[in-house]
C-alpha positions in Angstrom: 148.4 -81.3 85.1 147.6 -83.2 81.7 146.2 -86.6 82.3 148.6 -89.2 80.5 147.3 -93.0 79.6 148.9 -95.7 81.5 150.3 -98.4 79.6 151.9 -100.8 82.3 151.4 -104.0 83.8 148.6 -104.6 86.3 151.0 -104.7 89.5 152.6 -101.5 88.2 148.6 -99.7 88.0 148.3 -100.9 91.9 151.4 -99.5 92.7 150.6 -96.0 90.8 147.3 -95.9 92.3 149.5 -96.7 95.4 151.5 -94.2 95.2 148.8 -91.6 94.2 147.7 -92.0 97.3 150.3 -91.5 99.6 150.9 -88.3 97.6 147.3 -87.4 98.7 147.7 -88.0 101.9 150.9 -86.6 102.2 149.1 -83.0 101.0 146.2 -83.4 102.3 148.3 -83.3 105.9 150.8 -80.4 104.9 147.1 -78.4 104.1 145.5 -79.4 107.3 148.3 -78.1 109.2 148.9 -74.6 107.6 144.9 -74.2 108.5 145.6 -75.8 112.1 148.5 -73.1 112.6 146.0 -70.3 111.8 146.3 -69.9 107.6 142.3 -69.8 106.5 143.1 -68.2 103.3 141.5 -70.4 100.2 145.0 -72.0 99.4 144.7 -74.2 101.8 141.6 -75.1 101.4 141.6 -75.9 97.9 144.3 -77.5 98.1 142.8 -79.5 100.6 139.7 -80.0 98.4 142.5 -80.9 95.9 143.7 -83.8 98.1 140.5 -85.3 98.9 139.9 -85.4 94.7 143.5 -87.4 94.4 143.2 -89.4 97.1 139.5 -90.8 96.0 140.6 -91.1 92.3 143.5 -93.0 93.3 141.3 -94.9 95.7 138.8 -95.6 92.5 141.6 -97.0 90.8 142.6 -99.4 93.5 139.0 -100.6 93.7 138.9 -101.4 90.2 142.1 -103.7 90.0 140.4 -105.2 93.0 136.9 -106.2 91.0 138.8 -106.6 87.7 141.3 -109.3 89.5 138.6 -111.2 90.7 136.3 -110.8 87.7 139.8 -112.8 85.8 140.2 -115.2 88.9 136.3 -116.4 88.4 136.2 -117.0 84.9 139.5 -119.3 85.0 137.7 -121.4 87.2 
């Protein structure tokens, strides 16, 4: 999947990153449950492993709007 810059208001970032997560989360369950039913083949395991990468990028991303929001909220003051 080719990584394309994001040129969008702040809110817009937060609701990607948002988003990026659910997505995540959303394969990180469908993964857990083929190995839950009995499927131990790597498939679902990398594609768990692929999950936790999303999920924690996505997460990253969040965490900077967070300290770049309040870096912008200090200096007006």
């Amino acid at each position: 999947m080719a990584i394309r810059p994001v040129t969008t208001s702040a809110s817009t970032i937060f609701d990607k990153a948002r988003e990026g997560m659910g997505k995540g989360e959303r394969k990180l369950n469908k993964a857990a449950a083929k190995v839950a039913s009995g499927d131990f083949g790597p498939n679902p395991i990398l594609e768990m492993a692929k999950a936790e990468a999303m999920y924690g990028a996505n997460a990253r991303v969040i965490q900077a709007h967070h300290e770049m929001l309040g870096t912008v909220l200090d200096t007006r003051s």
